[in-house]
Structures are given as C-alpha cells and as structure tokens.
C-alpha positions in Angstrom: 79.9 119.1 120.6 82.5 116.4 121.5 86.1 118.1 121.0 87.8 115.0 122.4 87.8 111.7 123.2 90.6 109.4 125.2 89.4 105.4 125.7 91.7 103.0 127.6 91.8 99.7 129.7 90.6 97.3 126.7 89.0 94.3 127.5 91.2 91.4 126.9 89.1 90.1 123.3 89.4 93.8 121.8 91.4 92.0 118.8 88.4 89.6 117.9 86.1 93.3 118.6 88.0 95.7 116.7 90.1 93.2 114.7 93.3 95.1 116.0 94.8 94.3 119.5 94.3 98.3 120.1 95.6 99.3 123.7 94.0 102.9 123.6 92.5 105.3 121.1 92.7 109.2 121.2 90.2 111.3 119.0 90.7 115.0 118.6 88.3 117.1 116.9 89.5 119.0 113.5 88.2 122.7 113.3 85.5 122.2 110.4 86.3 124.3 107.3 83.7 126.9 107.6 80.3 127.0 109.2 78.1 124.6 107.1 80.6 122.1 107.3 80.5 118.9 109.5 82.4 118.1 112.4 85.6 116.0 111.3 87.9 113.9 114.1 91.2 112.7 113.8 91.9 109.1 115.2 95.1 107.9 116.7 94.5 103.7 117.3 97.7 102.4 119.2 98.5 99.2 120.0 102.0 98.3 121.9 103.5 98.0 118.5 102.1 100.8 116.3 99.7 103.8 115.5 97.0 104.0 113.0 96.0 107.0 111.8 92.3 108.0 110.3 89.7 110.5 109.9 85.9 110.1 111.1 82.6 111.9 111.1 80.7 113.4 114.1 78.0 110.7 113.4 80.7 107.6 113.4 82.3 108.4 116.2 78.8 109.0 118.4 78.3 105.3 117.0 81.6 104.3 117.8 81.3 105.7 121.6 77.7 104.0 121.9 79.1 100.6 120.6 82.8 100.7 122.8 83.0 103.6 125.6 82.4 101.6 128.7 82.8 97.9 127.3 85.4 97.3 124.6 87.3 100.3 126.6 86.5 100.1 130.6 87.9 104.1 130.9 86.4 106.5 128.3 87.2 110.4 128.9 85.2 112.6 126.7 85.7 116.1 126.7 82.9 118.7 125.5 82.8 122.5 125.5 81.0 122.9 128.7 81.7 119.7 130.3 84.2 116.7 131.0 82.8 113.0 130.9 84.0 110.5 132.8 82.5 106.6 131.4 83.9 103.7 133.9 82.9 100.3 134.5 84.0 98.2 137.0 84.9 94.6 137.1 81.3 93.3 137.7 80.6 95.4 134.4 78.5 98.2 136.1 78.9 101.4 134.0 79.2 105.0 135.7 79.2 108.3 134.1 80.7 111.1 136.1 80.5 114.7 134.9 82.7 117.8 135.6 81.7 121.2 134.2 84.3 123.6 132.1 84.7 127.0 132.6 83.9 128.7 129.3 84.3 132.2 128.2 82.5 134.8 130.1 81.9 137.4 126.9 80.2 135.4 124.1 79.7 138.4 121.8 80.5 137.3 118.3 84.0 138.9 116.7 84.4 138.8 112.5 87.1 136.7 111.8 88.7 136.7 107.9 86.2 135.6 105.1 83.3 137.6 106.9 82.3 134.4 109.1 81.6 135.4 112.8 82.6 133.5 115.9 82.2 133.8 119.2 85.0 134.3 121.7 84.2 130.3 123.0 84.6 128.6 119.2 87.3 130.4 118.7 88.6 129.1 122.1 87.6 126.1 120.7 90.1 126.2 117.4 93.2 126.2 119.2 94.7 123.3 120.0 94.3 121.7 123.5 97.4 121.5 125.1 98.4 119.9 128.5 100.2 123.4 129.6 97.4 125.5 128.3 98.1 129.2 126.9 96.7 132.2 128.5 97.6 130.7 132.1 100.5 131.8 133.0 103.1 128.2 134.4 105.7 129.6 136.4 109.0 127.6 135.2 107.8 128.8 131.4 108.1 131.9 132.5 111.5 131.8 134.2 112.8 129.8 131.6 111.3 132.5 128.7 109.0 130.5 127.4 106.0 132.0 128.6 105.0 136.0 129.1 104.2 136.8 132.8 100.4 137.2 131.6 100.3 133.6 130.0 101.0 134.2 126.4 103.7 132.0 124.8 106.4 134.0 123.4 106.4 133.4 119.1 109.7 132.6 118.6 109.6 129.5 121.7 106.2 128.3 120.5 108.2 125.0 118.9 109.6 124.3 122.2 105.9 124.6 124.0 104.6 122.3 121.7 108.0 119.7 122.1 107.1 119.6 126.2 103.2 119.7 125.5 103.8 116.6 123.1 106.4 114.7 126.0 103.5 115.4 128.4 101.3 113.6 126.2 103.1 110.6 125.9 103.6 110.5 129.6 100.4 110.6 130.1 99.7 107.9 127.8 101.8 105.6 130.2 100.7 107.0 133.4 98.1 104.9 134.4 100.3 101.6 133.8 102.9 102.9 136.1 100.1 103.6 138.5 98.6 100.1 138.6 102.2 98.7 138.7 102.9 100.2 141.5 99.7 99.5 143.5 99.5 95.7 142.2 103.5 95.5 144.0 101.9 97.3 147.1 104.3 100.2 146.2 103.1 103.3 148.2 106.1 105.2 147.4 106.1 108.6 145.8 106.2 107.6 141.9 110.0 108.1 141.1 111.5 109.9 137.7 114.8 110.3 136.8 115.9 112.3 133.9 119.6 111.2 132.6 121.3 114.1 130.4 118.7 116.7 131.7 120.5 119.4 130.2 118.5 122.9 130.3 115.7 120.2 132.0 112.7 122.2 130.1 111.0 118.4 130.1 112.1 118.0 133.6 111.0 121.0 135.4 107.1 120.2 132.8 107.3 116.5 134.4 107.4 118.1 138.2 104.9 120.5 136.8 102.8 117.9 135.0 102.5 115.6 138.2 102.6 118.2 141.1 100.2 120.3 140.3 98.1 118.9 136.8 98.0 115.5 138.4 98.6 116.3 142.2 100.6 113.2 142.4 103.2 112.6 144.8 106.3 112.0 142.8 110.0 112.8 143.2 112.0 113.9 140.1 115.8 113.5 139.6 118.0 115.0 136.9 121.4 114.1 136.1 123.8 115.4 133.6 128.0 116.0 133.0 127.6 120.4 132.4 128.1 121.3 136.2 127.1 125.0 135.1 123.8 123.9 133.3 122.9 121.6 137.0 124.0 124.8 138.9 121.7 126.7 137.0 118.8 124.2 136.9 118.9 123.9 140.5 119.1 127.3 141.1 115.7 127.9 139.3 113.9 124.8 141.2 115.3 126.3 144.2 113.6 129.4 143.7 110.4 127.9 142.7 110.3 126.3 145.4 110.4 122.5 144.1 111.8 120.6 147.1 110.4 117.4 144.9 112.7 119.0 142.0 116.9 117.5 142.2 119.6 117.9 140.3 123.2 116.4 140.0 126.2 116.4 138.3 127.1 112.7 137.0 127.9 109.9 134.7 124.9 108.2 133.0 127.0 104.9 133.2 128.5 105.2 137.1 124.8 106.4 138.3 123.6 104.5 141.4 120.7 104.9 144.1 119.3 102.1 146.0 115.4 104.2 145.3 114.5 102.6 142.0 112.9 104.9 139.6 109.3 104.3 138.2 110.0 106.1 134.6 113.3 106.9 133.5 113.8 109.1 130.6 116.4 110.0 128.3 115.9 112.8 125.8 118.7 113.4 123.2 121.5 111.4 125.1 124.4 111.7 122.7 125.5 108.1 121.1 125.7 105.1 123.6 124.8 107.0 126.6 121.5 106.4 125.8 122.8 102.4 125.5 124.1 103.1 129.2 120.2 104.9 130.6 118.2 101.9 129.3 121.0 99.5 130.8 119.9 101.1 134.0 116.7 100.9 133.5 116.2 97.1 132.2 118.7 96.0 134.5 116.3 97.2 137.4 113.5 96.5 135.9 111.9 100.0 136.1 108.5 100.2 134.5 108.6 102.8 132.1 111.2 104.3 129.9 111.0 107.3 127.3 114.2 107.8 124.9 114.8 110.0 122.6 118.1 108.9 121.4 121.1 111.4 119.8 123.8 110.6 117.4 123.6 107.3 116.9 127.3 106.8 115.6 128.7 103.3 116.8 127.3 101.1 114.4 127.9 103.9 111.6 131.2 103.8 112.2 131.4 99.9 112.1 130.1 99.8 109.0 132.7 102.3 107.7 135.3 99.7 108.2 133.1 97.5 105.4 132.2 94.8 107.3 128.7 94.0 105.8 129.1 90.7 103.7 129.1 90.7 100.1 126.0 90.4 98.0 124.3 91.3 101.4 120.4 92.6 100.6 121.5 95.4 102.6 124.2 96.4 100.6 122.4 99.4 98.9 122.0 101.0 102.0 125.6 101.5 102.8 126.7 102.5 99.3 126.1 106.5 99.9 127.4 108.2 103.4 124.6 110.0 104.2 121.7 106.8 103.5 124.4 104.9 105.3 124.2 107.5 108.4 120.5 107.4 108.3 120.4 104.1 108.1 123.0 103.1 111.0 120.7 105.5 113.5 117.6 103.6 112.5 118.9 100.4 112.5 120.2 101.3 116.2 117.0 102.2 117.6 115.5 99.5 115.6 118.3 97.5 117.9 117.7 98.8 121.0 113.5 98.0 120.6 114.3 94.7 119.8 116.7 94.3 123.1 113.9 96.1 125.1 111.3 93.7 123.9 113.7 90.4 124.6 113.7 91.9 128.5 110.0 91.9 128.9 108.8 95.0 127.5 106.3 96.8 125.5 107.7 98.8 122.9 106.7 101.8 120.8 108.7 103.8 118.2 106.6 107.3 117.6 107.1 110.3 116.1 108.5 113.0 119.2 108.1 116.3 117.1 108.1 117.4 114.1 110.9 116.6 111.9 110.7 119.9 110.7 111.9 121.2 114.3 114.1 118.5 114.8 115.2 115.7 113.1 115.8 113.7 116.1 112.4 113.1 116.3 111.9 109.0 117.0 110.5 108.1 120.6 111.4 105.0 122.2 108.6 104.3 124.8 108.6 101.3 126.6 106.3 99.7 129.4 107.6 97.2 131.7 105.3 94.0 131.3 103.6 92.9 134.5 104.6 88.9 134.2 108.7 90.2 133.3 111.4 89.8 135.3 115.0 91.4 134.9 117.6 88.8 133.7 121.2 88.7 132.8 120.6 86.6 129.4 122.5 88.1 126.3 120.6 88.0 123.1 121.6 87.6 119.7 120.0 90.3 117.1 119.8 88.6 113.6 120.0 92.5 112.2 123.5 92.6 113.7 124.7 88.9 112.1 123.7 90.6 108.6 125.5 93.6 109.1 128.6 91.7 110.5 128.4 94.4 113.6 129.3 93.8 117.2 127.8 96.5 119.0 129.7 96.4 122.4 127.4 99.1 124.3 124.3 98.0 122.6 124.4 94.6 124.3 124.6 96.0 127.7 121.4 95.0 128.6 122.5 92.7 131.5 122.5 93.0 134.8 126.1 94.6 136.0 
C-alpha cells in the first residue's frame, strides 16, 4: 500500500494539464477508520502562490500516478511499506524507476488494540505520522536539548516542539532542490550556506545541521546569529560538544551583519518587529536564493495607524475601529507587505501555515525562492496597501541595496 507520495519538477504546460500552474504535490495517506474501510489520502497542491487542500481514494490517486508520475511531474517519490520508489525522466523523456527497500518490523505478531480490532506491530508503525526526525531513533541534539529520551522516545510534554522542527524541515525540504539546481546552474560548488538571524535556543538550527549533515549528507555550513550572548554561549557550547565544526554561532546585530560568503537560505524565525524587515533586506539585497520567515510582533504599522491616519470613508475603516482587529490586522497587512516587496525583487512567494495556531499564534510562514532570470536592484516600490492606509513604513521599504 502507498503511504506517500511527493511529485516535483512540472513540466512547463502543467496549467493547460492540471488546469492549475501546480509547482509540486504531496499526498499523505490517512489511517482508514477501521479495517473494512478504504484507503483515504490527503492532498497538498502548491503552486508559488497558494495550497489546495483535498481528499482522494486509493483508486484515484493510482490513476492519478499512472496519468502524471513521470510526465506532468519529471521527479515522483513514492513511498510504500516495504519499499521507496524513485520515478525520473530525463530531458529526452526516458522514464526510470529506482527502488530502495524499508526496514520493517521484525515481530509481526498481531497485538489487540481498543475496539477488539487487531494489528500488527508494522500497521501500527504504519499509523503514526512520518516525520523527518523519526521517533524511536534516538537524534543526539534532541536529546541534549530535552527533547528526546536517550532511547529515542520524545518526551510528552516537548512533543509540540518536535512537530514545530519536523514541520520547518519539511518546508526546507520543499525548497531544497531549487537551491540545489541554483547553485549548480551558477557553477557554485560551494558548501550550501545557511544563516539563521535571531537563532535564539537554535532548536531549528542545530535540526537544519542535522537535516543536511547527516539526513541529506550535504555539505553545508550553518551560521547563527543573535543579541543574548548567554543563549550564543550556550548554543555553541552544545555544537561544540557534538562535535559540529559545520555548526557557528555569534553574537550580533541582524541590521550591522556582514560576510563577504553569501548565504544560500537565510532564515528568520520569530524575529521581533522590523528585524525581520532588516533579515530579508539582507537577503534581497544579496540576492540569496531562499528565505524562510516567520515574523514576530509586527508592531510598526500598528502603531501608525494609532495616530489615525487612514483616510475617512476608507473601505478599510472597519478594520481599525476595535484594538485588537486593528492589531491583527496591522501584522497581516505587514506580512502581506513584505510578500509583495519580495515579489517586486524577483521572487517566488508563499504565505503557509508554520504550526498550529493552537501552539502558537505566530504561525504564518513567509517562504520565498529566488527566481532564476532576477537580479538584485536598488529600485523603491510603491505598495498601493500602504497609500490606503496613509502609512509610511520606513523599515519596511528597506529592500534596497545599502
């Protein structure tokens, strides 16, 4: 049985295909309700823009895979119980399936689970949720940083933040192979470059060494940087004694940061107000080819329109009649800002859901890819959502070379 599905690399007439310009589509399988009942998927359809979400049956997505996995999509990675699939087709069109096998569980005697049903120890492997860091095998900065038990098992009251950095992974993932065939189109043979501004207690950084050292075995050098010298002292101490040589830390100011090594991904997770304006300055302004934000307290433009500057009868009026709609509003209509500026500098950009909003309600994602024809400039755009609101967002327009 197929318990996922990943297809990427679209042809370029996908839209007149599928009808939807769809970049890449992830399918997941949903545990079936009891043991008569059929196989269900979830569907995840993203193109640069947005995410559609639906539902299929086994039978429509075999269909789907025979109709698209190795045309519409050049790179289809399907993932079984006892094997992973590989579908590729070159340029010429040639189509080659490569197979790896999965370890399974060794005792398949069948255990009674509530409701009387039995399953074996493998479908009920098979019910938990595949994650990038799996559980049961033990990843050594979890378990320094009390995340994970010596013996693998996630501790109960961290399982929220093992699914926050299995989710991050995810998106990286998403990206990685851009990033990849960026840098071998430039004839970049450099290690792939990461830095993290306002790392804090770097959980996401020390996953992203872990995610490309040793899930990906890519060469990669990672960077954090943050203004809490104890939290950096600390941080370094623990990829010190792990052993990450590829693993860095400094103290510093987002906005003063300089190295001549320009990074390949830069991300920014819960940067407080504009000094996630200052990371993505960086980052456009050097034309790095990927960027993950998760912006924080998102109070300049709120406080702007405190000083009742929106014009009269303005359609947006409503919104900025009750403080805490206005507050909501403001940080949406920043981020909703800051994609439009990253768009305007040549990028592909992406507003997803990061967790939860039950863990956290800073939960919106900014990811943005770098497109391949773009090149940095030091133009100044003029955002017609700014005009209505009769704000001049100082920071926000940053996006200059400096």
């Amino acid at each position: 049985m197929i318990l996922s599905v990943t297809l990427s690399k679209p042809v370029k007439n996908v839209e007149e295909i599928l009808g939807s310009p769809f970049i890449r589509i992830k399918i997941k399988r949903i545990a079936a309700a009891g043991v008569s009942s059929s196989a269900q998927y979830f569907c995840e359809q993203f193109t640069e823009k947005q995410v559609f979400h639906k539902k299929i049956s086994e039978s429509e997505l075999e269909s789907f895979l025979a109709e698209h996995a190795g045309t519409t999509f050049k790179s289809c990675v399907k993932r079984c119980e006892t094997e992973e699939i590989q579908i590729l087709a070159n340029k010429k069109g040639k189509i080659t399936e490569i197979r790896h096998p999965i370890a399974t569980e060794k005792n398949s005697k069948s255990q009674p689970v509530a409701g009387g049903i039995n399953f074996t120890n493998q479908q009920l492997l098979n019910k938990k949720k595949s994650y990038i860091l799996e559980e049961g095998k033990a990843v050594p900065f979890l378990v320094l940083l009390g995340i994970m038990t010596a013996d693998g098992r996630v501790v109960k009251a961290r399982y929220d933040k093992f699914r926050q950095i299995n989710r991050f992974l995810e998106f990286v993932d998403d990206i990685l192979d851009d990033v990849l065939d960026a840098k071998k189109a430039a004839g970049d043979e450099t290690p792939l470059r990461v830095v993290d501004f306002g790392s804090g207690k770097s959980y996401l950084t020390f996953a992203l060494q872990y995610f490309f050292s040793v899930v990906k075995h890519i060469d990669a050098e990672i960077f954090g940087l943050d203004l809490k010298k104890d939290v950096i002292d600390y941080c370094q101490s623990l990829a010190d004694k792990l052993s990450l040589s590829n693993l860095k830390f400094a103290v510093g100011d987002i906005s003063e940061y300089k190295n001549e090594n320009v990074p390949d991904i830069v991300v920014t997770l819960h940067a407080c107000d504009t000094a996630t304006d200052y990371a993505l300055d960086y980052a456009v302004s050097r034309g790095v080819r990927a960027i993950l934000s998760v912006p924080c307290c998102q109070h300049e433009l709120n406080l702007q329109l405190k000083k009742g500057s929106v014009p009269a009868g303005s359609a947006l009026a409503p919104l900025l009649k009750y403080g805490l709609i206005k507050e909501r509003f403001a940080a949406l209509a920043t981020d909703a800002v800051r994609a439009e500026l990253l768009e305007k500098r040549g990028y592909s950009v992406q507003i997803l859901e990061f967790i939860d909003e039950s863990n956290t309600p800073k939960n919106l994602l900014i990811r943005a890819i770098k497109k391949a024809e773009s090149q940095p400039s030091c133009e100044v755009y003029e955002i017609p959502l700014l005009s209505e609101l009769g704000a001049n967002l100082t920071l926000l327009n940053l996006f200059k070379s400096r």
